[in-house]
ZADO-1210 file (C-alpha; in nm, 4 decimals, padded with zeros to 6 digits):
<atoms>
<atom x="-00.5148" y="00.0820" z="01.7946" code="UNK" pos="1"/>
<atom x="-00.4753" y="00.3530" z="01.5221" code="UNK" pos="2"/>
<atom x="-00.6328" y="00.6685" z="01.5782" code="UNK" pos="3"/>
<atom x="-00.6536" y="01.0451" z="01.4269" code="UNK" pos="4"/>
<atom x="-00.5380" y="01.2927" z="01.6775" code="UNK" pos="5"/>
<atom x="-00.5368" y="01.6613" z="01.7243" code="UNK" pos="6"/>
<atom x="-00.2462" y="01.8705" z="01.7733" code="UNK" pos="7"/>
<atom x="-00.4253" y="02.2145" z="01.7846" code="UNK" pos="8"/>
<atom x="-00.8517" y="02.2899" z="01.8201" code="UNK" pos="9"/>
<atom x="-01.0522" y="02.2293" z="01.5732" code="UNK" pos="10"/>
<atom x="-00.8048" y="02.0493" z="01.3782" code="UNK" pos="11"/>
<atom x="-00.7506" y="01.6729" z="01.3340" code="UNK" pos="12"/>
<atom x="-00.4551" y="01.5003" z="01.1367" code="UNK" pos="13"/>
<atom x="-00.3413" y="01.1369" z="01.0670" code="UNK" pos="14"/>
<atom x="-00.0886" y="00.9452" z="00.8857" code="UNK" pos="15"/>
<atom x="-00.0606" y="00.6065" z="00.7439" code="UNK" pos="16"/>
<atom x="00.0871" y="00.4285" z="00.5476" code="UNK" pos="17"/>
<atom x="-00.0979" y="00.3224" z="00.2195" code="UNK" pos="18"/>
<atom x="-00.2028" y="-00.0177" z="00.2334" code="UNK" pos="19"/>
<atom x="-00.3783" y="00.0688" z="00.5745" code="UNK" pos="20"/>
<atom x="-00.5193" y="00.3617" z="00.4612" code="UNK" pos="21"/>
<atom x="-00.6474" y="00.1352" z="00.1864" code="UNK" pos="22"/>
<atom x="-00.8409" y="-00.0602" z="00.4474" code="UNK" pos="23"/>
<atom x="-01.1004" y="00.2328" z="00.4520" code="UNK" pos="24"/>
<atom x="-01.1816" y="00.2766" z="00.1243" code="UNK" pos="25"/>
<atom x="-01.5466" y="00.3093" z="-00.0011" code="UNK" pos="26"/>
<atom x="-01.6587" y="00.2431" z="-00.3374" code="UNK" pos="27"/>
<atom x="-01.7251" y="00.6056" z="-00.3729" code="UNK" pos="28"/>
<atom x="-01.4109" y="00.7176" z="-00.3588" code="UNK" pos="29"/>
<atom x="-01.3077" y="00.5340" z="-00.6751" code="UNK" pos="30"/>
<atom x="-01.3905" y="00.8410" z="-00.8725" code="UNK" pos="31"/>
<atom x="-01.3514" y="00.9123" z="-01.2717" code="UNK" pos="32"/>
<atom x="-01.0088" y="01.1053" z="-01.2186" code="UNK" pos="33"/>
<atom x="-00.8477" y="00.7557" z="-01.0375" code="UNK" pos="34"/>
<atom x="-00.9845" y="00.5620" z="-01.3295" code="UNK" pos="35"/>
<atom x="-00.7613" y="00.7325" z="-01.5545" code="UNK" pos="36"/>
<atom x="-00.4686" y="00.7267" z="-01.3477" code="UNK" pos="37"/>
<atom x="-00.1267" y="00.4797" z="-01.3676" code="UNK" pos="38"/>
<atom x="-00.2062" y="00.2269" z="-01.1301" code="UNK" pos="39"/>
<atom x="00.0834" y="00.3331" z="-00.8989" code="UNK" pos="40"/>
<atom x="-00.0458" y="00.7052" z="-00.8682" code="UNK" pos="41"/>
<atom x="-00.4235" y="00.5876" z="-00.8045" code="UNK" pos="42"/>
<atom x="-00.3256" y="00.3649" z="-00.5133" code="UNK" pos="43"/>
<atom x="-00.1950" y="00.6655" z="-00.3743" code="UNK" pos="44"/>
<atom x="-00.5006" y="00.9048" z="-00.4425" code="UNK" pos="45"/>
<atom x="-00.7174" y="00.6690" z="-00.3225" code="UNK" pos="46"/>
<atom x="-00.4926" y="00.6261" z="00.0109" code="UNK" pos="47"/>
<atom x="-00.5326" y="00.9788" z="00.1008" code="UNK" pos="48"/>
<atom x="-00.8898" y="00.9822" z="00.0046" code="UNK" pos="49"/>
<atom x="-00.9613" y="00.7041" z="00.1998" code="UNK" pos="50"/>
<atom x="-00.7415" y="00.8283" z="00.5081" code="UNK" pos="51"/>
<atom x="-00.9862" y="01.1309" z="00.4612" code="UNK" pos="52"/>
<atom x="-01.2528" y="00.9618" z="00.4769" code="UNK" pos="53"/>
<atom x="-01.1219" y="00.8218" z="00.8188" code="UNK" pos="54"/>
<atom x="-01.1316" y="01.1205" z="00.9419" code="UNK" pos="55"/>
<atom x="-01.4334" y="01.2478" z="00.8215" code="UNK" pos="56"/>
<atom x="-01.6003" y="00.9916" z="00.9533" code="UNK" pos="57"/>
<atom x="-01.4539" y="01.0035" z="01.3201" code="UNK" pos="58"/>
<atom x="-01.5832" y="01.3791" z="01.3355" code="UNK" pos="59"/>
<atom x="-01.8943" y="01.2853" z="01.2553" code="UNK" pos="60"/>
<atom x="-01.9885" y="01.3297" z="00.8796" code="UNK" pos="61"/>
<atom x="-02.1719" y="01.0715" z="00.7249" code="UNK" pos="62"/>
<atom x="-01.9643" y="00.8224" z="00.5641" code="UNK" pos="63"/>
<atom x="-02.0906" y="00.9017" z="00.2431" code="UNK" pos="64"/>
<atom x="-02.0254" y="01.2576" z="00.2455" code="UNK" pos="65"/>
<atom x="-01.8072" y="01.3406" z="-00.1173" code="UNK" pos="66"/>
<atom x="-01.5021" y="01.4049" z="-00.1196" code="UNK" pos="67"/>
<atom x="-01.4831" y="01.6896" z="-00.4529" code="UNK" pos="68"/>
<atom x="-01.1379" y="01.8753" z="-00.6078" code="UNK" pos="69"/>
<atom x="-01.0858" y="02.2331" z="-00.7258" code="UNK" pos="70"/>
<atom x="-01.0002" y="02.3174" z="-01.0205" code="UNK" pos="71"/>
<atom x="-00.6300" y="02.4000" z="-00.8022" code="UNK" pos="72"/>
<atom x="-00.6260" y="02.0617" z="-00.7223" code="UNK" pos="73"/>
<atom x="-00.7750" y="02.1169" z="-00.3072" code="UNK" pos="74"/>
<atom x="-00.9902" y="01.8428" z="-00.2304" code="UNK" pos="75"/>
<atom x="-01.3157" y="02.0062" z="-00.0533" code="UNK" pos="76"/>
<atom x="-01.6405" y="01.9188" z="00.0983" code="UNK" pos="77"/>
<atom x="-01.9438" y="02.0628" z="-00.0774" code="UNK" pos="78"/>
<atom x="-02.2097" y="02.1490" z="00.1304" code="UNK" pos="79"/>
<atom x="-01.9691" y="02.1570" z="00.4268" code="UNK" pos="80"/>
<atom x="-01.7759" y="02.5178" z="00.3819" code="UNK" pos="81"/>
<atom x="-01.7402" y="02.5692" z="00.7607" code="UNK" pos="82"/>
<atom x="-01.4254" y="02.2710" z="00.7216" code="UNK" pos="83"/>
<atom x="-01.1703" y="02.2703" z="00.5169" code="UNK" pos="84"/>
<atom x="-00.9213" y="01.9697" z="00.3841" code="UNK" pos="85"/>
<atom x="-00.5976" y="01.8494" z="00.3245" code="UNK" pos="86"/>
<atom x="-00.4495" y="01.5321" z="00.1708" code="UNK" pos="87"/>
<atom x="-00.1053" y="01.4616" z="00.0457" code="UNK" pos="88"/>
<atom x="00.0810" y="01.1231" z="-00.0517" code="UNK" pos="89"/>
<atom x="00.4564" y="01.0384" z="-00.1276" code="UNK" pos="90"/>
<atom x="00.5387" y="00.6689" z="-00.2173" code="UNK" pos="91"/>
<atom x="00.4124" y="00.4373" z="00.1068" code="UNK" pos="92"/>
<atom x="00.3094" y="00.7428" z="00.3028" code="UNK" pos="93"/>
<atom x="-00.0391" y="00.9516" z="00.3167" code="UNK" pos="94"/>
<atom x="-00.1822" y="01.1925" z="00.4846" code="UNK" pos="95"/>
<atom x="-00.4457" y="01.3658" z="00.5565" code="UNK" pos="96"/>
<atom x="-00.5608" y="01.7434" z="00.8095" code="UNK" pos="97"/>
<atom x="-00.9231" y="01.8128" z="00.8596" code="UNK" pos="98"/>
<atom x="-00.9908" y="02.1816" z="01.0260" code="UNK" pos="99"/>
<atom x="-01.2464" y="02.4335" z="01.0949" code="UNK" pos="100"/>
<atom x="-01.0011" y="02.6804" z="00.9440" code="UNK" pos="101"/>
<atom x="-00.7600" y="02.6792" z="00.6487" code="UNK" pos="102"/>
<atom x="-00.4987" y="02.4145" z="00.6587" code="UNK" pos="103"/>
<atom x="-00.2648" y="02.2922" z="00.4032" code="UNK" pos="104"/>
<atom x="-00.0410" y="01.9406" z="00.5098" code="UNK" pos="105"/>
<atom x="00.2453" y="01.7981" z="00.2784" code="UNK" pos="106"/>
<atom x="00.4761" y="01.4841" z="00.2867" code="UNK" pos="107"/>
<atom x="00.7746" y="01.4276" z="00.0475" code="UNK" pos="108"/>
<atom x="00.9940" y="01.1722" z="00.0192" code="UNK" pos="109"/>
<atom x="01.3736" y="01.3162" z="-00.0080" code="UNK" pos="110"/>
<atom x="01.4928" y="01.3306" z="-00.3995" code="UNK" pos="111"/>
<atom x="01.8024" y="01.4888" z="-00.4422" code="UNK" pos="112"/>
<atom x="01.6983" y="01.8295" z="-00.6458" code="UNK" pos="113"/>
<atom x="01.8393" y="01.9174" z="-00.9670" code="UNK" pos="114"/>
<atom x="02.0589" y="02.3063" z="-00.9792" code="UNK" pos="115"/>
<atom x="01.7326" y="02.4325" z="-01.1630" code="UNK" pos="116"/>
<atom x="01.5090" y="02.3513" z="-00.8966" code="UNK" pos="117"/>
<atom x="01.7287" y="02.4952" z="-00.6370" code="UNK" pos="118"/>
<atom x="01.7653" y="02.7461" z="-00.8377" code="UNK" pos="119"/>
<atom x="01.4121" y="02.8053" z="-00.7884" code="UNK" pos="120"/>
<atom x="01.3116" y="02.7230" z="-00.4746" code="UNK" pos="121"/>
<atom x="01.5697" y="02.8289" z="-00.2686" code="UNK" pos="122"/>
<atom x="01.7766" y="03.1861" z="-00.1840" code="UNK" pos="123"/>
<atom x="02.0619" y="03.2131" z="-00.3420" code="UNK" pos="124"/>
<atom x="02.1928" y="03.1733" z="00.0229" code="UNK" pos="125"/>
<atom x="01.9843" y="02.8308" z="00.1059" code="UNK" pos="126"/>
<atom x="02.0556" y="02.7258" z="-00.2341" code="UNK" pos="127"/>
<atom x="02.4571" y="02.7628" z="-00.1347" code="UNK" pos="128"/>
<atom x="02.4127" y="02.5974" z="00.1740" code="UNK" pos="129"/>
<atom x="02.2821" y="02.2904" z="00.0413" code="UNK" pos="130"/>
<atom x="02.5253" y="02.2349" z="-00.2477" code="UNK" pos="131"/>
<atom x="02.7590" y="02.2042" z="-00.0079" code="UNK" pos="132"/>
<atom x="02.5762" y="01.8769" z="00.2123" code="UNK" pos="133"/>
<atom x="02.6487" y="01.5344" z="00.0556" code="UNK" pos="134"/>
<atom x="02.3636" y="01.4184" z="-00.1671" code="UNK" pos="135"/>
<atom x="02.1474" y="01.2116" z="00.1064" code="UNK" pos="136"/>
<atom x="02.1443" y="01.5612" z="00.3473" code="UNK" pos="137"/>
<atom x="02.1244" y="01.7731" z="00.0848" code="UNK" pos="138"/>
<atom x="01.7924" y="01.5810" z="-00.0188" code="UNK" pos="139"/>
<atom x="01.6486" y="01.5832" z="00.3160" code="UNK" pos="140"/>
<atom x="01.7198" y="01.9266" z="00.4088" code="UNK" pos="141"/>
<atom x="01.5388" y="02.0202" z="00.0508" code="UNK" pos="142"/>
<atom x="01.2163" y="01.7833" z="00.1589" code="UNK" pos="143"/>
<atom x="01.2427" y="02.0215" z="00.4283" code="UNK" pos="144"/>
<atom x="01.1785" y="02.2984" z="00.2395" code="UNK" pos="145"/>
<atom x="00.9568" y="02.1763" z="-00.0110" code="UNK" pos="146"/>
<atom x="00.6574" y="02.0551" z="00.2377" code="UNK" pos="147"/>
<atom x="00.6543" y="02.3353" z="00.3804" code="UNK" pos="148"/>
<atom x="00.6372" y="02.5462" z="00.0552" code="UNK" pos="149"/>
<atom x="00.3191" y="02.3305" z="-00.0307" code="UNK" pos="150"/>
<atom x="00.1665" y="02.2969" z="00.2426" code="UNK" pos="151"/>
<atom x="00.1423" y="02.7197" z="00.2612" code="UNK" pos="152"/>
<atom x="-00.0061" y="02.6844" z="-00.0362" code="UNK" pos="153"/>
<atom x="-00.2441" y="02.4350" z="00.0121" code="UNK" pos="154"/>
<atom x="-00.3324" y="02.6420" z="00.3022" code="UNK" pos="155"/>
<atom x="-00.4025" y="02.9287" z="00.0851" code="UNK" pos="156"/>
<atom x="-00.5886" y="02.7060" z="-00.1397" code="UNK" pos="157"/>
<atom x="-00.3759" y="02.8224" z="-00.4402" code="UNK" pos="158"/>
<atom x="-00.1568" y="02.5037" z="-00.5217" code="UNK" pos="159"/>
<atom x="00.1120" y="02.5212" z="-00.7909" code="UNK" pos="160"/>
<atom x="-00.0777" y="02.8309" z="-00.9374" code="UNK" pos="161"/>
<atom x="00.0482" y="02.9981" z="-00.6552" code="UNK" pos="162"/>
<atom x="00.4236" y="02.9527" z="-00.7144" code="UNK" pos="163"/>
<atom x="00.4860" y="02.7995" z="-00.3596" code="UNK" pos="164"/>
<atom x="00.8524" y="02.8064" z="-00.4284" code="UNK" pos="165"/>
<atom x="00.8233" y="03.1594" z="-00.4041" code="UNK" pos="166"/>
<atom x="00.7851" y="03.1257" z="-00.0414" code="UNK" pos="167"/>
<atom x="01.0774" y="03.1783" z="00.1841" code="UNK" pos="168"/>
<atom x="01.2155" y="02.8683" z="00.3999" code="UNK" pos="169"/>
<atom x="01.5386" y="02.8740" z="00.5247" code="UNK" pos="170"/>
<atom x="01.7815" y="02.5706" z="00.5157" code="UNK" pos="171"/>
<atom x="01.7165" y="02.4629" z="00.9036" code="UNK" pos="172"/>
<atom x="01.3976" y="02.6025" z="00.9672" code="UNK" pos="173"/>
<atom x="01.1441" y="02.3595" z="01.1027" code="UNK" pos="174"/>
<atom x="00.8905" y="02.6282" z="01.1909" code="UNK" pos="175"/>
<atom x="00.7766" y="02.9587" z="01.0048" code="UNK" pos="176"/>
<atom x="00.5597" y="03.2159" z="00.9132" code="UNK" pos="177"/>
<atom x="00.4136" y="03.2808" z="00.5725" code="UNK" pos="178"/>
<atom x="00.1334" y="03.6243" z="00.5262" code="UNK" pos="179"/>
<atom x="-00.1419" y="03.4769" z="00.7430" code="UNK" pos="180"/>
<atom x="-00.0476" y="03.0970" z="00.7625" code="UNK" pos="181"/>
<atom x="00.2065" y="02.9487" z="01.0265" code="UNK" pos="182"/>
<atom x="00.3796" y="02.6404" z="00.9166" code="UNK" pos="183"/>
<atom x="00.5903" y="02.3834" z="01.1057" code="UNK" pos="184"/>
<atom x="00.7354" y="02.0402" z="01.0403" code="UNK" pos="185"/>
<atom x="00.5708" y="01.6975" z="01.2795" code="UNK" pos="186"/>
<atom x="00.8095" y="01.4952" z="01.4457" code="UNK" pos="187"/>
<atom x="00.7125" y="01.1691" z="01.5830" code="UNK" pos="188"/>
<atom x="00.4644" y="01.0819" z="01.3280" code="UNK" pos="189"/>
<atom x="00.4276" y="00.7711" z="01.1113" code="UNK" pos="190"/>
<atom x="00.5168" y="00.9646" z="00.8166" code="UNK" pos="191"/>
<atom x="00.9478" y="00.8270" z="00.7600" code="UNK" pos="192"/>
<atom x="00.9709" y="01.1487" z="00.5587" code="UNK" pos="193"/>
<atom x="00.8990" y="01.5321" z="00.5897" code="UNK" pos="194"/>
<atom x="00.5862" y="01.6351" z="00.6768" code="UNK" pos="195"/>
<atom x="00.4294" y="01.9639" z="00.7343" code="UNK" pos="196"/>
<atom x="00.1003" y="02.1384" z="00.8248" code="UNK" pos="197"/>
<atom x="00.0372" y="02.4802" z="00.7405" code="UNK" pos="198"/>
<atom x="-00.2637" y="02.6232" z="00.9059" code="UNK" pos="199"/>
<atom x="-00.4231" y="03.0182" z="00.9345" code="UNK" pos="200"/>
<atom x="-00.2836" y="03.1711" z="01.2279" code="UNK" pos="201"/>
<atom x="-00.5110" y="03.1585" z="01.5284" code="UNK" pos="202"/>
<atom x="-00.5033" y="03.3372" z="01.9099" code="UNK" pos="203"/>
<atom x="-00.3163" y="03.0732" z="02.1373" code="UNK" pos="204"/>
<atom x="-00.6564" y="03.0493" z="02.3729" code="UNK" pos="205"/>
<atom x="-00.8568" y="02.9651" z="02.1197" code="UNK" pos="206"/>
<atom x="-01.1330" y="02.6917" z="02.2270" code="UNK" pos="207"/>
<atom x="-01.2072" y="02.3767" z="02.0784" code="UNK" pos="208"/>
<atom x="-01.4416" y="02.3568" z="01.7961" code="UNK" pos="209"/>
<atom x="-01.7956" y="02.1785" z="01.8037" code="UNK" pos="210"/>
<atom x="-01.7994" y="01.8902" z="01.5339" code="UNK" pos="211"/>
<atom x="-02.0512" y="01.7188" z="01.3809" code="UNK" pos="212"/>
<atom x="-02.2884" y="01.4819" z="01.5729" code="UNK" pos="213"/>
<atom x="-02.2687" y="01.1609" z="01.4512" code="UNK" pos="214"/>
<atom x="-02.5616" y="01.0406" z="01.2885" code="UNK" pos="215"/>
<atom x="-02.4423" y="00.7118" z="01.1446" code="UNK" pos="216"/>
<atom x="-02.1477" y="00.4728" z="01.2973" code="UNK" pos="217"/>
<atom x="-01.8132" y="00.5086" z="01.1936" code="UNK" pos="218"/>
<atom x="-01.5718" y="00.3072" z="00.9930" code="UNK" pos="219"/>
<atom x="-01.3640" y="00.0477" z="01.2158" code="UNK" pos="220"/>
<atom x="-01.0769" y="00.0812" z="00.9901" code="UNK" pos="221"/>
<atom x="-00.8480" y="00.4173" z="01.1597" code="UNK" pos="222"/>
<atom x="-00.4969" y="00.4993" z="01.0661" code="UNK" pos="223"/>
<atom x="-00.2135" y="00.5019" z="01.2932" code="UNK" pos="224"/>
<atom x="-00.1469" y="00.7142" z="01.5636" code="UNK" pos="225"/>
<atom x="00.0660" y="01.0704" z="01.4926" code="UNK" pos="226"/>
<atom x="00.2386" y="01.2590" z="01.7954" code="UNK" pos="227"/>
<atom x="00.3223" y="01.5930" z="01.7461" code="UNK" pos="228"/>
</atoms>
């Protein structure tokens, strides 16, 4: 069986891939913005809206609870500003992070970068360092540092606005710190390519969260399992 799970409190996470992310999908998450989408791009929003939805809907929320965006692009839940959301997609792979406190989550499939963009999302150290790895490594290791990068600022609810590439990440680092977020990559997950969740900083013996009691039954449709 596929299931969310929860690698800290009052946080849940899943991954899937998008055709059974798919298999949740509610007509009200065909919105105007997928409507004007290449078909290609609006599976894969409506993927990670449905995989939201999943979760959502396992907490507690009533199915029909909408799913909004920012003007910065961060989906959100109006009328719910006690939990915050996350959703990303690369190619076959979504997901999705639903917390009581800010989180940010990011997948990417490796692409090897171009000088210009290692130019500007890397130190002039990392940047060496990865000219260096053949092209297959040197596009994982920058995957690496890329999720992380957005996740941070999906955390911080700024997006692209907020220049993630500004954000320090070191060639091998799989775990960081970022002003009030901590970030580190998920092993062991469905996700085939980088993934990271960035989330506020929070004291270690910090109890789990009180959801949302159900008032209507869930979907049957879950995505698949993710240990971290």
């Amino acid at each position: 069986m596929i299931r969310p799970v929860a690698p800290h409190p009052g946080l849940r996470l899943a991954v899937a891939s998008v055709d059974e992310a798919l298999t949740a999908l509610r007509p009200g998450d065909i919105g105007p913005a997928a409507r004007t989408m290449p078909a290609w791009r609006a599976r894969e929003h409506l993927a990670g809206r449905a995989l939201a939805r999943t979760l959502l809907t396992g907490l507690g929320l009533d199915p029909a609870t909408p799913v909004c965006t920012r003007d910065t692009g961060q989906p959100h839940l109006p009328g719910h500003p006690h939990l915050w959301l996350s959703i990303s997609h690369s190619e076959e792979t979504v997901a999705a992070a639903v917390a009581d406190h800010p989180v940010g989550i990011d997948v990417q499939v490796p692409v090897p970068p171009s000088a210009a963009l290692l130019r500007r999302c890397c130190s002039p150290a990392t940047a060496a360092a990865l000219r260096r790895l053949p092209p297959a490594e040197q596009a994982r290791h920058f995957a690496y540092i890329w999720t992380a990068q957005e996740a941070c600022s999906k955390a911080a609810g700024t997006g692209l606005a907020g220049a993630p590439w500004r954000i320090r990440v070191d060639v091998h680092a799989r775990e960081g710190r970022w002003r009030d977020y901590t970030w580190r990559h998920l092993t062991g997950t469905a996700s085939p390519y980088p993934l990271c969740l960035a989330r506020t900083s929070l004291p270690a013996d910090r109890k789990e969260t009180t959801w949302p009691t159900r008032t209507t039954p869930p979907h049957r449709s879950r995505p698949r399992p993710a240990q971290v």
